[in-house]
DRENDO-1510 file (C-alpha; in Angstrom, 1 decimal, always signed):
<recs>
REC; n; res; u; v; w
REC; 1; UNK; -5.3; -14.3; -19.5 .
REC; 2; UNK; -3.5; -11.4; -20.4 .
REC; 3; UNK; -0.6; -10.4; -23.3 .
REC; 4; UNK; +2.6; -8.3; -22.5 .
REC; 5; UNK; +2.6; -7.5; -18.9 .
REC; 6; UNK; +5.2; -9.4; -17.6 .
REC; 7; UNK; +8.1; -7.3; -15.9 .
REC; 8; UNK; +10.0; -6.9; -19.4 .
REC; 9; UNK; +6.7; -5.5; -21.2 .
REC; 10; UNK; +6.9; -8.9; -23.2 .
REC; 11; UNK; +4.1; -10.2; -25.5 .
REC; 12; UNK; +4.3; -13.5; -23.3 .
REC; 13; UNK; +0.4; -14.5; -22.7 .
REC; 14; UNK; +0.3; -14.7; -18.1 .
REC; 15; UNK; -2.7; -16.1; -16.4 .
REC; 16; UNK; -3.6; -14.4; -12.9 .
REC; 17; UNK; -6.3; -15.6; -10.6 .
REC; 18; UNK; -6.7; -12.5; -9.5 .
REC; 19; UNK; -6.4; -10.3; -12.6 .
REC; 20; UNK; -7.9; -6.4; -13.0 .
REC; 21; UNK; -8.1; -5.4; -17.1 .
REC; 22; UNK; -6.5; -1.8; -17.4 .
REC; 23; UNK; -8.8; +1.0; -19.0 .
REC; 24; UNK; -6.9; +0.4; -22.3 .
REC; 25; UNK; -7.4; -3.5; -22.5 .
REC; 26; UNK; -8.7; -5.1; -25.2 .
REC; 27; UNK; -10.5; -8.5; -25.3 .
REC; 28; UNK; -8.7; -9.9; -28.6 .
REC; 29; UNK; -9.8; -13.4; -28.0 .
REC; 30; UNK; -10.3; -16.8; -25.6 .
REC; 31; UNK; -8.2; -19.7; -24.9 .
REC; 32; UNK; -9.8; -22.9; -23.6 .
REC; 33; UNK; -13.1; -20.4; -22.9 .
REC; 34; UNK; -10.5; -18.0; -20.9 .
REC; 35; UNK; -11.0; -14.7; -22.0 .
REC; 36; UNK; -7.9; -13.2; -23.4 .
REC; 37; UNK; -6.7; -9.6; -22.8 .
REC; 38; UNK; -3.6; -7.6; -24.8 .
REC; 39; UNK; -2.8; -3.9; -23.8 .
REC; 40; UNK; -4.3; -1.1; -26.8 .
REC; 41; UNK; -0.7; -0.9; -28.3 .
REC; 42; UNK; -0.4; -4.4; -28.3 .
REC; 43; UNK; -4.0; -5.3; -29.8 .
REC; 44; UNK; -3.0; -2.8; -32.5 .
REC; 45; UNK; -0.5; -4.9; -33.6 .
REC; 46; UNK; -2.7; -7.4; -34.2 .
REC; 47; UNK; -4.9; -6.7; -36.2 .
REC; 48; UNK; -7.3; -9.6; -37.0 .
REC; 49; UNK; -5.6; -10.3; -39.9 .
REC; 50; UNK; -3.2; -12.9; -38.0 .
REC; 51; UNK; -4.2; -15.8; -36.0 .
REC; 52; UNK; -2.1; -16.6; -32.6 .
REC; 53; UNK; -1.5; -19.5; -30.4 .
REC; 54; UNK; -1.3; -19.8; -26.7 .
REC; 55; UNK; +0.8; -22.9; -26.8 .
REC; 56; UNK; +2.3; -24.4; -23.5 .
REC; 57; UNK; +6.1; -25.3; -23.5 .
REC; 58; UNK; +6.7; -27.9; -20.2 .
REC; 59; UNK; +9.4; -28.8; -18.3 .
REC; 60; UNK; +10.6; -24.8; -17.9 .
REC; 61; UNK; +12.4; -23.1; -14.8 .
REC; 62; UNK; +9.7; -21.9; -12.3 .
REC; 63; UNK; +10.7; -18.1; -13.2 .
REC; 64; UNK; +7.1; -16.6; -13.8 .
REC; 65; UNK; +4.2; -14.9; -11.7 .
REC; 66; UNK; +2.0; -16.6; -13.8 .
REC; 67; UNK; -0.2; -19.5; -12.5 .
REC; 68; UNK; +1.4; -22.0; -14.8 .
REC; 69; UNK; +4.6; -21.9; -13.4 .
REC; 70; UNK; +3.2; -24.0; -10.3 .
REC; 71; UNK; +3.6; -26.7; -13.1 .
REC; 72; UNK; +6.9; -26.2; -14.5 .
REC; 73; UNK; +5.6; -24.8; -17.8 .
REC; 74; UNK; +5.1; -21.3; -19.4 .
REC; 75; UNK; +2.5; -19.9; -22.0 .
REC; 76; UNK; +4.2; -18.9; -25.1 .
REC; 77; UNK; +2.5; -17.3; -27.9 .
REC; 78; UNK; +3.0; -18.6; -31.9 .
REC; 79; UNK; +1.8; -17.9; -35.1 .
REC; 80; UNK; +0.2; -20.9; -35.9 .
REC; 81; UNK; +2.7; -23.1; -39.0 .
REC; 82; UNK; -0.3; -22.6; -41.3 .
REC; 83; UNK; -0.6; -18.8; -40.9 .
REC; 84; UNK; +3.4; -18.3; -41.7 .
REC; 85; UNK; +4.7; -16.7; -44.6 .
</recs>
């Protein structure tokens, strides 16, 4: 799984079957024992001082590359309610 590449540069998380890290990936974390991947500039952001959420929104427009759109859903990343300010 990997954070901000879809075709807008978002920081939507996209699962690939077939995925290659770029040389400036960082591993910031695993979802349901899925390594998770975000971009240097993007990792910077977070620092370890927040805690995200993949979270799964269903019933969504099959719009994405990712391999959860085969099931009408899309990753979306949150800030967990208990980590808000």
């Amino acid at each position: 799984m990997v954070l901000g590449t879809g075709c807008c540069d978002s920081t939507a998380p996209f699962l690939y079957d077939q995925y290659l890290v770029e040389p400036d990936a960082v591993r910031v974390g695993e979802a349901a024992g899925v390594p998770v991947f975000a971009h240097g500039w993007l990792a910077k952001l977070y620092d370890g001082d927040r805690t995200l959420e993949v979270d799964v929104d269903e019933g969504l427009v099959n719009d994405s590359f990712s391999l959860e759109s085969d099931y009408d859903c899309r990753f979306t990343l949150r800030v967990p309610h208990s980590a808000r300010i």
